[in-house]
VONU-695918 format. One record per residue (C-alpha): residue number from 1; residue in three letters; x, y, z. Coordinates in steps of 0.2 Angstrom, whole numbers, plus 5000, padded with zeros to 4 digits. Layout:
N
+------+------+------+-------+------+
: resi : resn : east : north :   up :
+------+------+------+-------+------+
:  NUM :  ALA :    X :     Y :    Z :
...
+------+------+------+-------+------+
This chain:
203
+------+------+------+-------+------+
: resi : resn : east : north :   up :
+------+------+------+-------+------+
:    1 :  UNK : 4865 :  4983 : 5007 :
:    2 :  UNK : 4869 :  4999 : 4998 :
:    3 :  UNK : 4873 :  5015 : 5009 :
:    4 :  UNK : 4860 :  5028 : 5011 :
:    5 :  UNK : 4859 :  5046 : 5002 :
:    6 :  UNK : 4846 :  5058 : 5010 :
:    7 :  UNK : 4837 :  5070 : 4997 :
:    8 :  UNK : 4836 :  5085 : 5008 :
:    9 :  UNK : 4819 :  5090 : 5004 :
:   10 :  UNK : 4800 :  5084 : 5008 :
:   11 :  UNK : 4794 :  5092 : 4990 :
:   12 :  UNK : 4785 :  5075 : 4985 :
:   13 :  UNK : 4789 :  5081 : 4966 :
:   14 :  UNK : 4806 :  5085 : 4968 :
:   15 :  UNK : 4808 :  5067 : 4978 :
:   16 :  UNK : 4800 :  5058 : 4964 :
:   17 :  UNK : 4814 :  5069 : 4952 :
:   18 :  UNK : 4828 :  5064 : 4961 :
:   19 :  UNK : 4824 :  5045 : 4959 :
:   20 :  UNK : 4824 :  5047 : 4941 :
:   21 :  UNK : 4837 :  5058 : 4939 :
:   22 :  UNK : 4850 :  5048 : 4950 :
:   23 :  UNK : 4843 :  5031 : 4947 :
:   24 :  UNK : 4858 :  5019 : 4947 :
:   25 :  UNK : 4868 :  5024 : 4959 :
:   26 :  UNK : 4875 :  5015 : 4972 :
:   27 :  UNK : 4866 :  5022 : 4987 :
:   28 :  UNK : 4846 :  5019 : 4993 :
:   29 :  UNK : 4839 :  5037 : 4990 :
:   30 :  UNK : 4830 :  5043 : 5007 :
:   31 :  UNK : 4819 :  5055 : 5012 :
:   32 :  UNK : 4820 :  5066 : 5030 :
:   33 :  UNK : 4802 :  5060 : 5032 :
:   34 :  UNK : 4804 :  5045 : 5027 :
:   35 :  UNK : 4818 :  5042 : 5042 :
:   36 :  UNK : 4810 :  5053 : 5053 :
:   37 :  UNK : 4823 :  5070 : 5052 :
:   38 :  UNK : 4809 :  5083 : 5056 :
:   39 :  UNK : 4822 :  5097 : 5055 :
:   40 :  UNK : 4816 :  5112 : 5045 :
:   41 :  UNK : 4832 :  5122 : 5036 :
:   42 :  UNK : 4831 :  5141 : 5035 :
:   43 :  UNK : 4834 :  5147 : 5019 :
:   44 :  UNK : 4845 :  5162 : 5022 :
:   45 :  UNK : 4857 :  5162 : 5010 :
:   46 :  UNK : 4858 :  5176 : 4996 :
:   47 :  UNK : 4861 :  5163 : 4982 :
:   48 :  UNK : 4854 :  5146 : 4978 :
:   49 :  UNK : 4874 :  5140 : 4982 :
:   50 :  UNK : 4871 :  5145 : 5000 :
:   51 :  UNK : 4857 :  5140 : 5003 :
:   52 :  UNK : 4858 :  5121 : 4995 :
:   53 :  UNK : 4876 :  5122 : 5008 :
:   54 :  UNK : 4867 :  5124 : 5023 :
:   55 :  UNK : 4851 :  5112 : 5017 :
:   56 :  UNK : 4867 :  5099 : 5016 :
:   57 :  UNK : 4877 :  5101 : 5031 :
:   58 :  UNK : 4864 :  5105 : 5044 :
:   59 :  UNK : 4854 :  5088 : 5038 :
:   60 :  UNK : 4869 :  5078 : 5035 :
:   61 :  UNK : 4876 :  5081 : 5051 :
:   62 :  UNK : 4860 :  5078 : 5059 :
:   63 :  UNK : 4855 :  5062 : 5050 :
:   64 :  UNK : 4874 :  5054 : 5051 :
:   65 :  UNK : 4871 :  5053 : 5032 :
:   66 :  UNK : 4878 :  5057 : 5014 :
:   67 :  UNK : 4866 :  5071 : 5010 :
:   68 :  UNK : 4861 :  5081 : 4992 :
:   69 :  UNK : 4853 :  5097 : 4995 :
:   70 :  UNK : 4851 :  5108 : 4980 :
:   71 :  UNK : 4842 :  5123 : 4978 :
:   72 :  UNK : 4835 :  5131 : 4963 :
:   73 :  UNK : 4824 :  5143 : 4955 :
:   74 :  UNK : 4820 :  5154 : 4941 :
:   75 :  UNK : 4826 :  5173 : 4936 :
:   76 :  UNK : 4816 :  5182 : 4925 :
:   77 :  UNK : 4828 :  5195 : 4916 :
:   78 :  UNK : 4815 :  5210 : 4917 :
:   79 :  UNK : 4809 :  5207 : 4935 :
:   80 :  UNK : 4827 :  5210 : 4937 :
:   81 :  UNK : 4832 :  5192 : 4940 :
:   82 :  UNK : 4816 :  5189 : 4954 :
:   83 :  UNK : 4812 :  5177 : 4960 :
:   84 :  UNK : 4827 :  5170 : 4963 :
:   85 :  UNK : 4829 :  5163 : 4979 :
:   86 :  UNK : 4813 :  5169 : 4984 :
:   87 :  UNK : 4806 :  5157 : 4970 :
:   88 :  UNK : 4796 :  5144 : 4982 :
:   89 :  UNK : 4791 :  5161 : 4992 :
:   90 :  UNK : 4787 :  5172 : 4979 :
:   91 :  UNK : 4770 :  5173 : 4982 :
:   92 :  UNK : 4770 :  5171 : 5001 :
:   93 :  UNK : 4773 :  5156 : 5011 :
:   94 :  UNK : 4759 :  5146 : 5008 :
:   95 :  UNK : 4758 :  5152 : 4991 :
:   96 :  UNK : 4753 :  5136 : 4978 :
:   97 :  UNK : 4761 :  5133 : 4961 :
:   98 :  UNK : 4747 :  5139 : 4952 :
:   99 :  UNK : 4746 :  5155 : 4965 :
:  100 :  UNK : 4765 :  5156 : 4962 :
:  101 :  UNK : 4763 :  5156 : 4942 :
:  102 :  UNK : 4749 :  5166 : 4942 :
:  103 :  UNK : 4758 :  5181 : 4954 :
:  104 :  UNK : 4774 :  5180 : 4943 :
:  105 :  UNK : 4762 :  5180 : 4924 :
:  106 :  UNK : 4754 :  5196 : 4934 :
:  107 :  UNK : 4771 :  5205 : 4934 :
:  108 :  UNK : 4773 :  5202 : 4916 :
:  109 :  UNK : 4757 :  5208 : 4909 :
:  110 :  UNK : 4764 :  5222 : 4900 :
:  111 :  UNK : 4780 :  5215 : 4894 :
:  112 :  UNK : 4782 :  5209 : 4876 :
:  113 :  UNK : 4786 :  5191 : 4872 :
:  114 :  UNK : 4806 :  5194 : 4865 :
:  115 :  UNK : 4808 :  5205 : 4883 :
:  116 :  UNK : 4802 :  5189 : 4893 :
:  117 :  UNK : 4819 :  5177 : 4894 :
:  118 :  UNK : 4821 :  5169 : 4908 :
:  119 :  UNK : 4834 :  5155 : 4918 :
:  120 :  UNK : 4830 :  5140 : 4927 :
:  121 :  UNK : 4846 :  5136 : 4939 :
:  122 :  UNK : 4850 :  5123 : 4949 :
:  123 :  UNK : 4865 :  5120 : 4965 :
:  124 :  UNK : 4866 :  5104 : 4972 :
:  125 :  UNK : 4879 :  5101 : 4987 :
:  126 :  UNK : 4883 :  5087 : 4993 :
:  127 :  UNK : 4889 :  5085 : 5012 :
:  128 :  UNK : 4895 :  5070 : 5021 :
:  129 :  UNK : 4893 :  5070 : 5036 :
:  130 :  UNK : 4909 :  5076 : 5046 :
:  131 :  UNK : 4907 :  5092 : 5036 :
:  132 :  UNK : 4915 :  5091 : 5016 :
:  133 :  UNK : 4903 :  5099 : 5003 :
:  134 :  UNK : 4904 :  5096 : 4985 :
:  135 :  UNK : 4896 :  5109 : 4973 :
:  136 :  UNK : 4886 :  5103 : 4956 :
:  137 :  UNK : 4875 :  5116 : 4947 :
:  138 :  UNK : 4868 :  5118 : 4930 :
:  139 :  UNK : 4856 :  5131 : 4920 :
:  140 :  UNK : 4843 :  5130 : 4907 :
:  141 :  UNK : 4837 :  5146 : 4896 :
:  142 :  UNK : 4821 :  5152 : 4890 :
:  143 :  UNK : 4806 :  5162 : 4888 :
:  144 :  UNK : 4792 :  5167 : 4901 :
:  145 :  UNK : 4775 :  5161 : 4890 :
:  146 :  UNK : 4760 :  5171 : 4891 :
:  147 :  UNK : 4749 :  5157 : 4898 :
:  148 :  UNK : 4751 :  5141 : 4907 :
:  149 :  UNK : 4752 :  5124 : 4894 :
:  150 :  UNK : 4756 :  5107 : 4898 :
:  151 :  UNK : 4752 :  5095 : 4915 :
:  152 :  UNK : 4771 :  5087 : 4917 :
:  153 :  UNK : 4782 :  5094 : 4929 :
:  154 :  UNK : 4779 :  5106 : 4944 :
:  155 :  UNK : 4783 :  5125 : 4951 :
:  156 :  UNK : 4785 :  5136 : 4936 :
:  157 :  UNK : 4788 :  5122 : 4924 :
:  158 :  UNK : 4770 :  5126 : 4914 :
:  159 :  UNK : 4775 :  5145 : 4911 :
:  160 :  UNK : 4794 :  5140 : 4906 :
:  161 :  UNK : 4796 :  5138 : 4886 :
:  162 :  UNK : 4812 :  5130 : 4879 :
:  163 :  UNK : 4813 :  5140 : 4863 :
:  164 :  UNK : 4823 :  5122 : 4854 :
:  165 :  UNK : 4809 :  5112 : 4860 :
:  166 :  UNK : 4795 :  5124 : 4857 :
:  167 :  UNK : 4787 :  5117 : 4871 :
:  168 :  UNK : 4786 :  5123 : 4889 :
:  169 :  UNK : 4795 :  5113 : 4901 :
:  170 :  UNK : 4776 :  5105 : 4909 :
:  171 :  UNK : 4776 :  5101 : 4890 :
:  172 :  UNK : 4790 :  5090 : 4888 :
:  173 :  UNK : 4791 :  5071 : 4892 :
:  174 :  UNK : 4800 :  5068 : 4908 :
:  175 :  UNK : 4813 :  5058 : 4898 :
:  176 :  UNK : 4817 :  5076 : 4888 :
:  177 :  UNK : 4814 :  5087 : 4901 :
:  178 :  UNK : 4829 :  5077 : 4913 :
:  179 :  UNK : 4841 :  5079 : 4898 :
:  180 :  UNK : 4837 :  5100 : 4897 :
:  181 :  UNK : 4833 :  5103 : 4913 :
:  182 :  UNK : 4843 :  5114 : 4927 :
:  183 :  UNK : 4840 :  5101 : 4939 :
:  184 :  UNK : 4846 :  5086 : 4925 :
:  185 :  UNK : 4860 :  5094 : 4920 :
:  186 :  UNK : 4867 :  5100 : 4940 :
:  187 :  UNK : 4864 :  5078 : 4941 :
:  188 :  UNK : 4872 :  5073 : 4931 :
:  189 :  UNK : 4887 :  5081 : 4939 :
:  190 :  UNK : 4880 :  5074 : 4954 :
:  191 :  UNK : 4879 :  5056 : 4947 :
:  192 :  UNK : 4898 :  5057 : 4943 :
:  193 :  UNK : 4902 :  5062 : 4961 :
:  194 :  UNK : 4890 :  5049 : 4969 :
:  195 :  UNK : 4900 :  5036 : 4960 :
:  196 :  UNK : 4916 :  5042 : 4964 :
:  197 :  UNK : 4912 :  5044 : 4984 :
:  198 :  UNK : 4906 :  5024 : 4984 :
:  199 :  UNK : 4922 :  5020 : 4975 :
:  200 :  UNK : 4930 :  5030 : 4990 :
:  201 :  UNK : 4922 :  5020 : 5003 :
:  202 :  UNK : 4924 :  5005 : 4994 :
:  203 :  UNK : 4941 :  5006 : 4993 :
+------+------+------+-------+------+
């Protein structure tokens, strides 16, 4: 029976991500809901690397399990890099994607379309469960559109254009969009970590 690796996170689109994006590797993916860790993590780190640390450790120590926690977001260059961290919160706290898109669109009303680049990053930690955190991260660059397009994806994936693509990233095939991505590119590091720590324990 293959070992388990918990996908720190309860975001049922981000789950379903993770199962793509790390399919192959030699664990089971898990869920905290789906083994009944009801622990919710504060996000109070200053940047995504903190806070996908402490996502990590707190649950791996908790669950006695391998854990990936990563945390991720989007900086718009004229906003000054917001939302950052605050991307899930931007709006408020029970903010939906579409309130969250339509909030960040309203803060861009009056800037042009060439002053509208934006960054999707990514931090994944890995912690096992005495404590050891690995770091994996990746970023994708773009342009804020003017309007929503496209229905793949989630969060600020149907304002996000890939200029190379000329598609926003809801636009994009999940195939293509996983080989671009912020999060596809921080898992792919992951994947190469993932392999190495089973060839540890198998050893």
């Amino acid at each position: 029976m293959r070992p388990k690796l918990l996908i720190a996170t309860n975001n049922l689109g981000k789950v379903r991500e993770y199962h793509v994006l790390l399919k192959g590797v030699p664990f089971s993916l898990v869920s905290p809901m789906s083994i009944g860790v009801k622990t919710i993590v504060i996000e109070v780190g200053k940047t995504f690397e903190e806070n996908a640390r402490l996502k990590a450790q707190i649950l791996a120590k908790e669950s006695r399990l391998l854990t990936l926690a990563d945390d991720s977001g989007l900086e718009v260059d004229a906003l000054g890099g917001e939302p950052g961290v605050m991307s899930a919160r931007y709006a408020g706290e029970n903010a939906t994607d579409v309130e969250r898109v339509r909030y960040l669109l309203s803060k861009l009303t009056d800037v042009p379309e060439n002053k509208r680049t934006a960054h999707f990053r990514c931090v994944i930690a890995i912690a096992r469960p005495e404590g050891k955190t690995e770091i994996c991260s990746g970023e994708c660059s773009g342009f804020i559109a003017l309007e929503p397009r496209g229905d793949n994806g989630f969060g600020y994936d149907p304002i996000f254009f890939v200029p190379e693509m000329s598609k926003t990233m809801a636009e994009l095939p999940v195939v293509i969009k996983n080989g671009i991505s912020h999060r596809g590119r921080a898992a792919k590091q992951a994947r190469r970590l993932l392999y190495r720590i089973a060839r540890e324990h198998s050893t």
